[in-house]
C-alpha positions as CSV (number, residue, x, y, z in Angstrom):
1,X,-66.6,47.8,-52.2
2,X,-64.2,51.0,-52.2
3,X,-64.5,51.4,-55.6
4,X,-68.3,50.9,-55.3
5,X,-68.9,54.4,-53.3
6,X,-66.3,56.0,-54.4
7,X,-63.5,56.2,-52.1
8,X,-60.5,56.1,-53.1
9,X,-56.7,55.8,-51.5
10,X,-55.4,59.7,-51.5
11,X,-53.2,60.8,-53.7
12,X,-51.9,62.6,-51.0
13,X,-51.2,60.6,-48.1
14,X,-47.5,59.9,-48.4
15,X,-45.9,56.2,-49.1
16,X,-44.8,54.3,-46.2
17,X,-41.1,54.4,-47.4
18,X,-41.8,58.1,-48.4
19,X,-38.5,59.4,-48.3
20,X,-39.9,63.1,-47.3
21,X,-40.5,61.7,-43.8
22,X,-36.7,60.7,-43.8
23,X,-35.0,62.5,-41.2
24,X,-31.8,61.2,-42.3
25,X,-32.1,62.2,-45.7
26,X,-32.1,66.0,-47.1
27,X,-34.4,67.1,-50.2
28,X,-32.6,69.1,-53.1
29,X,-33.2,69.8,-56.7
30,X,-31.0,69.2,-59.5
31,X,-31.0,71.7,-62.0
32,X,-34.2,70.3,-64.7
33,X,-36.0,71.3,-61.3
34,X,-35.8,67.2,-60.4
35,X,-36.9,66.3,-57.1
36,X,-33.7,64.1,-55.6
37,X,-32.5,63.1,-52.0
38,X,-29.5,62.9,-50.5
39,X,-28.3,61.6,-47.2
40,X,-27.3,64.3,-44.5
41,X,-24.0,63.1,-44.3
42,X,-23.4,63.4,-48.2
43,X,-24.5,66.8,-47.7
44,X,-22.6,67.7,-44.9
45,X,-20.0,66.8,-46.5
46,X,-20.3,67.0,-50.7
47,X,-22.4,70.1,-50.4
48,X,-22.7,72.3,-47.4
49,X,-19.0,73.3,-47.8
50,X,-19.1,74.2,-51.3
51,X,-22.1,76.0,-50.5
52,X,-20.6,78.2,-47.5
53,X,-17.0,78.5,-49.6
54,X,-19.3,80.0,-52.6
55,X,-20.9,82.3,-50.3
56,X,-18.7,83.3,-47.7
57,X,-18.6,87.5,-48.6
58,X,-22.2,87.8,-49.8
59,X,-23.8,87.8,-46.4
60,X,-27.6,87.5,-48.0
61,X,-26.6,84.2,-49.8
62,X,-24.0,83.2,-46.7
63,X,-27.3,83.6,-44.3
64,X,-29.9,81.5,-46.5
65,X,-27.1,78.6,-46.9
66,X,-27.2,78.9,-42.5
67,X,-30.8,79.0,-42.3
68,X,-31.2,76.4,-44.6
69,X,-28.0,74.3,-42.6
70,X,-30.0,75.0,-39.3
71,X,-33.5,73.4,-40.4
72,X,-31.6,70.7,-41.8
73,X,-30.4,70.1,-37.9
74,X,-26.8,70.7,-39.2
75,X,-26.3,73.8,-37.0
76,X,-22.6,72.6,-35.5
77,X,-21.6,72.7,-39.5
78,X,-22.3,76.3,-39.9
79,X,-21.1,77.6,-36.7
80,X,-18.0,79.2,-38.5
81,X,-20.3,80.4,-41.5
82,X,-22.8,82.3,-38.8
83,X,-19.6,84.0,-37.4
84,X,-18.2,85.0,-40.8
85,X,-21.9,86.2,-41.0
86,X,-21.6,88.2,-37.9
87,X,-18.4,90.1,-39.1
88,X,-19.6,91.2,-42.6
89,X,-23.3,91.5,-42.5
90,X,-24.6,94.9,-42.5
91,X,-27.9,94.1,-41.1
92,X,-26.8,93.7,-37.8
93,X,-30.1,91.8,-36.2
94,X,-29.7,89.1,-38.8
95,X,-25.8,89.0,-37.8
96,X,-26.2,89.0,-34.5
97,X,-28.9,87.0,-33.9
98,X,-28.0,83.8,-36.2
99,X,-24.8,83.9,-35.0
100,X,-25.9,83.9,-31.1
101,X,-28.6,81.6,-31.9
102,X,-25.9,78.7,-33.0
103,X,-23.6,79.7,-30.6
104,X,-26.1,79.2,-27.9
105,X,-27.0,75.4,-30.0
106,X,-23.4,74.8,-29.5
107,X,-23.5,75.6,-25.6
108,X,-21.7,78.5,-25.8
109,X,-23.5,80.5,-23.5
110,X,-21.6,82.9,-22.1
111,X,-20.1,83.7,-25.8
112,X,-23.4,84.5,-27.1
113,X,-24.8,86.7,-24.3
114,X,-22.0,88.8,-25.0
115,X,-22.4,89.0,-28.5
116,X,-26.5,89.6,-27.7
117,X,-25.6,92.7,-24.9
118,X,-22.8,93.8,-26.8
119,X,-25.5,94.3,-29.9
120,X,-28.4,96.0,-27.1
121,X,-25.5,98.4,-25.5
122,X,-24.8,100.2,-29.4
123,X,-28.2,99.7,-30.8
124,X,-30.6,99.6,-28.5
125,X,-33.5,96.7,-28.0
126,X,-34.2,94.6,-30.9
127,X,-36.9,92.4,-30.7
128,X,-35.5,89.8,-32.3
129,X,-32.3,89.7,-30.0
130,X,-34.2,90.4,-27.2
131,X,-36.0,86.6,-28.1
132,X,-32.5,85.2,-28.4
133,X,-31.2,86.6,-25.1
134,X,-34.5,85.1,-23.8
135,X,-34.0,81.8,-25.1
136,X,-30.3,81.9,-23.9
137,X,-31.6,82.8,-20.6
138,X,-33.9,79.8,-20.8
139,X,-30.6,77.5,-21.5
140,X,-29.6,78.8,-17.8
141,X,-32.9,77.7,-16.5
142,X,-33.2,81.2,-15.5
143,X,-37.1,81.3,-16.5
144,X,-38.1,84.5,-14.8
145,X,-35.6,86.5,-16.4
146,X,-36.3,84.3,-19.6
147,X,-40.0,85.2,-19.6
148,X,-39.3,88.9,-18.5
149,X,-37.3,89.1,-21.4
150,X,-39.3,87.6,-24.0
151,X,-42.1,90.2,-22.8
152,X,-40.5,92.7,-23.4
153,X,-39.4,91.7,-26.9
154,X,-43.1,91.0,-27.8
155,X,-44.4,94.7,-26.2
156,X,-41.8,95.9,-28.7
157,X,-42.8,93.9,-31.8
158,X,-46.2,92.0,-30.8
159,X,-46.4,91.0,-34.3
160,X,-43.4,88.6,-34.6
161,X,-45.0,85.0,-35.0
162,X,-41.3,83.4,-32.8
163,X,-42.4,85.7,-29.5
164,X,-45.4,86.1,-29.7
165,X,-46.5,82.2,-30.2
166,X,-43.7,81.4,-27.4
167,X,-45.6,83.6,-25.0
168,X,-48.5,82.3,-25.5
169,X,-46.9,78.6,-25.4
170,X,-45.1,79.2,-21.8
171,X,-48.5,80.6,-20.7
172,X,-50.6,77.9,-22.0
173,X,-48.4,75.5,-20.3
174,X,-49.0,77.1,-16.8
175,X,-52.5,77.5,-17.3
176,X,-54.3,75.3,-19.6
177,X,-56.1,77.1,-23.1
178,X,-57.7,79.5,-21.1
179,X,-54.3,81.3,-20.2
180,X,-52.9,81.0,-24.0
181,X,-56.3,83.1,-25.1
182,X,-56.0,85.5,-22.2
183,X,-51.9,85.9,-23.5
184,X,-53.1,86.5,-27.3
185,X,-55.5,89.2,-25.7
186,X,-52.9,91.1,-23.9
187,X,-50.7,90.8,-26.9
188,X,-53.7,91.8,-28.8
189,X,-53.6,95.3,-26.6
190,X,-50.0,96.0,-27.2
191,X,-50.0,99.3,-29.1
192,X,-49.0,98.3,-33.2
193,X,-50.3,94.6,-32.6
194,X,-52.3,93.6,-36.0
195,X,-53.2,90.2,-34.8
């Protein structure tokens, strides 16, 4: 009868052994631009080295191989990459944060707060770290200081999706949709907010 009125299956909606929807298995291309997959551990431990070893002075191609590591879930892999990162990367918000960010995924609290305030006392505050010294705040369960924090880091850059959508998320949680819209509107007052 489908094929009567015209419906059809979607070409879209993935197989139910698709292995996309794998979280056990990581997507890569081989070099005709061929979509393979490869288990996690395979890459952990065929790839991911080779990967950071290629990389390890161009900080640029060093923090794409982390990123890419950390949205895999393979952050404890490329814990000594982020800090290798955090020695010879110039852009000192990317160093910084990434590296505190995994030290803070590894439970190293206390390492990554000083790495966060030791990057606020010569630079000033960053939005970016601000979020991460927020969210390492949050790992003490200190939530006012955690949410005072992450504030300020959205008054200074209201624009960044990461605060701004976690504001709105803590606020929505207190106080139903109603709070969420009434965050995005005082974000939406902050002086330079587009959104």
């Amino acid at each position: 009868m489908s094929k009567l009125f015209g419906k059809t299956t979607s070409p879209t909606t993935p197989a139910p052994n698709d292995p996309a929807k794998d979280p056990n298995l990581i997507r890569v291309f081989d070099k005709y631009g061929k979509e393979l997959f490869i288990t996690k551990d395979e890459w952990r431990r065929n790839v991911l080295p080779g990967a950071i070893q290629s990389h390890w002075n161009q900080p640029d191609e060093l923090y794409g191989v982390i990123i890419n590591a950390i949205q895999d879930g393979l952050h404890q892999d490329v814990l000594n990459a982020a800090r290798q990162l955090y020695s010879i990367d110039p852009n000192r918000v990317r160093a910084t944060s990434a590296y505190a960010f995994l030290l803070i995924k590894d439970g190293q609290l206390d390492d990554a707060g000083r790495i966060l305030q030791s990057y606020l006392d010569q630079n000033g505050e960053d939005a970016l770290v601000l979020m991460n010294l927020a969210r390492l705040y949050e790992e003490r369960k200190q939530t006012q200081k955690s949410e005072e924090t992450l504030w300020r880091a959205v008054e200074i850059d209201p624009n960044h999706d990461n605060g701004l959508l976690w504001y709105a998320s803590i606020q929505e949680e207190r106080g139903g949709k109603a709070a969420r819209i009434n965050a995005l509107k005082r974000i939406a007052a902050l002086p330079g907010s587009w959104r």
